[in-house]
C-alpha positions as CSV (number, residue, x, y, z in Angstrom):
1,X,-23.2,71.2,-100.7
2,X,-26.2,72.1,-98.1
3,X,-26.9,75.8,-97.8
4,X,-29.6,77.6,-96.1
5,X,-32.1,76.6,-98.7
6,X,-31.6,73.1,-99.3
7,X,-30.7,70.1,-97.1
8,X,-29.5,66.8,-97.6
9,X,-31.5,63.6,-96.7
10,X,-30.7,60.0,-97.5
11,X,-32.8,58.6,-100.3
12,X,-32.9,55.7,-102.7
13,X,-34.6,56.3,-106.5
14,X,-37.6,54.1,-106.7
15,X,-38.0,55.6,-110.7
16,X,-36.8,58.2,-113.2
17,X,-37.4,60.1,-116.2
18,X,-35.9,63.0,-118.4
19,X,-36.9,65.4,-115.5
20,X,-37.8,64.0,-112.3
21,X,-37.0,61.1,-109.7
22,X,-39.3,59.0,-107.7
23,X,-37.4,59.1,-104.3
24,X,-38.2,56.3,-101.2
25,X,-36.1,58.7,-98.4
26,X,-35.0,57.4,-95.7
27,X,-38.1,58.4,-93.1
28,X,-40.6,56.2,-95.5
29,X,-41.6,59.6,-97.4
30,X,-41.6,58.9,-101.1
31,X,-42.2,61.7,-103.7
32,X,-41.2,62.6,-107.4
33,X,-38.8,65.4,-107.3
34,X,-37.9,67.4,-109.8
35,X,-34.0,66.6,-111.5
36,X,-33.7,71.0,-111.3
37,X,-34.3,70.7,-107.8
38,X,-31.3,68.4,-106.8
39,X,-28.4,70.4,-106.6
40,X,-26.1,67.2,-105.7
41,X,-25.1,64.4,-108.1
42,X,-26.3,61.6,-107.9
43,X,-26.6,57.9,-109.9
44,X,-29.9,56.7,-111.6
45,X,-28.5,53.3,-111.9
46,X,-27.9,52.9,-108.3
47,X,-30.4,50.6,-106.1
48,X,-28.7,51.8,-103.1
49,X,-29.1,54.7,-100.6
50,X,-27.8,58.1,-101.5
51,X,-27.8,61.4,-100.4
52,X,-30.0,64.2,-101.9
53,X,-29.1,67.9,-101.8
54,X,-32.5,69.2,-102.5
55,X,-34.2,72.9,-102.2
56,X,-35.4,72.9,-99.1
57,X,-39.1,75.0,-99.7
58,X,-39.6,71.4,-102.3
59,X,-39.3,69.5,-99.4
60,X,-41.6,71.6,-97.0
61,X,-44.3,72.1,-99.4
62,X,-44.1,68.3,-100.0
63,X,-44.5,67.5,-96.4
64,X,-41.3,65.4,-96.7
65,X,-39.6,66.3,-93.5
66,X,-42.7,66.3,-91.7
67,X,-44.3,63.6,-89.2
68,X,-41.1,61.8,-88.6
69,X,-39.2,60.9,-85.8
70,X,-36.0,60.4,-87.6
71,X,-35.6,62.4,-90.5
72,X,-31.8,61.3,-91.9
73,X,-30.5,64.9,-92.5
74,X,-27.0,65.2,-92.6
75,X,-26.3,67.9,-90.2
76,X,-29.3,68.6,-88.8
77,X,-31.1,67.4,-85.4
78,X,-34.0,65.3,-85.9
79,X,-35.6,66.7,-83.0
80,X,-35.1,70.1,-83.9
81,X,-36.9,68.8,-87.2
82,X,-39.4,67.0,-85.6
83,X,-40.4,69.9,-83.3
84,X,-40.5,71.8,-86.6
85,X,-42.8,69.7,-88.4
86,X,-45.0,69.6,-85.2
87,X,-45.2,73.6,-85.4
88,X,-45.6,74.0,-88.8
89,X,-48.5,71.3,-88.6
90,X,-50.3,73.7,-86.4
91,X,-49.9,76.6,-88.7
92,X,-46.6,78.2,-86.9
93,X,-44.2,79.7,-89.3
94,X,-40.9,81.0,-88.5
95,X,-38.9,78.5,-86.7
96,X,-36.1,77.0,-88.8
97,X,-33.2,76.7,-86.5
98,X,-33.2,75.6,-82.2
99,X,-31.4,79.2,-82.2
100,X,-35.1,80.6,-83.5
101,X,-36.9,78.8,-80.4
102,X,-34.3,79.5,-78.1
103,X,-34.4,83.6,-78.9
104,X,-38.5,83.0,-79.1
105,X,-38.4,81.7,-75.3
106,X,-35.9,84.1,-74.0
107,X,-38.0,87.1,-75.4
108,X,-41.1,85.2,-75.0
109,X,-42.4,87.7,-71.9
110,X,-41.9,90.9,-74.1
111,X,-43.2,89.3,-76.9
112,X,-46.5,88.4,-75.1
113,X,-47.0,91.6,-73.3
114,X,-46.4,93.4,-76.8
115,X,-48.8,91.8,-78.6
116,X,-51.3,91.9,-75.7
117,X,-50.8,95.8,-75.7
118,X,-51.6,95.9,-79.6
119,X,-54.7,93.4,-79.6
120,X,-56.2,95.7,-76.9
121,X,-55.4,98.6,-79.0
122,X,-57.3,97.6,-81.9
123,X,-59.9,96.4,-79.9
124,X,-60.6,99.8,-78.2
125,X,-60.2,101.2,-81.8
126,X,-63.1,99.4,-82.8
127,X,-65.6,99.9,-79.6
C-alpha cells in the first residue's frame, strides 16, 4: 500500500535477478530497481503490466517520474507530477502535493516581501 514515501506506478519487468528488476514503466522510463525497494508483490514470471509500490526518493533520484506527461500513478494527478518534475528540473525543492503550491501562492506576497527584507539585510551587513 502507497504511503507518503512511496507511490505506485504501472510497470512491466523487462529482467531480474536475485536483487533487482529491470522495469519498462508505463511513461517509457526503464530502470533497474532494487527487489528491497518494492514494498508490493509482484510476479517475475509475468510479461504483463503490473503495479509497483516503490520508495518514492528511488524514483526521484532516478528521474523516473520526471519529463512525462502521463505518469500512471495510482492516485496521484499527472499534472500535479508533471508540474513537479518541471520544478524540480529547475532546482526547486519542496513541492510534493497541489496543497504545497496552493499554500506557496496564497502566502506568496509575505513570502516575497520577507525574503526581500532579509536579502537587504545581509546586504547592508556587508557594505
Amino acid at each position: 500500500m502507497p504511503s507518503s514515501q512511496s507511490l505506485n506506478l504501472r510497470g512491466k519487468i523487462k529482467h531480474g535477478t536475485e536483487k533487482a528488476l529491470l522495469i519498462t514503466f508505463n511513461n517509457g522510463r526503464e530502470s533497474w530497481v532494487p527487489k528491497s525497494l518494492i514494498i508490493s508483490d509482484f510476479n517475475i514470471n509475468s510479461n504483463n503490466f503490473q503495479d509497483f509500490t516503490i520508495a518514492k526518493w528511488f524514483l526521484e533520484k532516478e528521474h523516473i517520474l520526471l519529463d512525462t506527461e502521463n505518469p500512471n500513478i495510482i492516485g496521484r494527478s499527472g499534472s500535479v507530477m508533471h508540474l513537479k518534475g518541471r520544478l524540480l528540473r529547475n532546482g526547486i525543492h519542496g513541492f510534493d502535493t497541489l496543497k504545497d503550491i496552493q499554500e506557496f501562492k496564497k502566502n506568496y506576497n509575505n513570502i516575497l516581501a520577507s525574503s526581500t527584507k532579509q536579502e537587504r539585510e545581509k546586504l547592508t551587513e556587508m557594505i
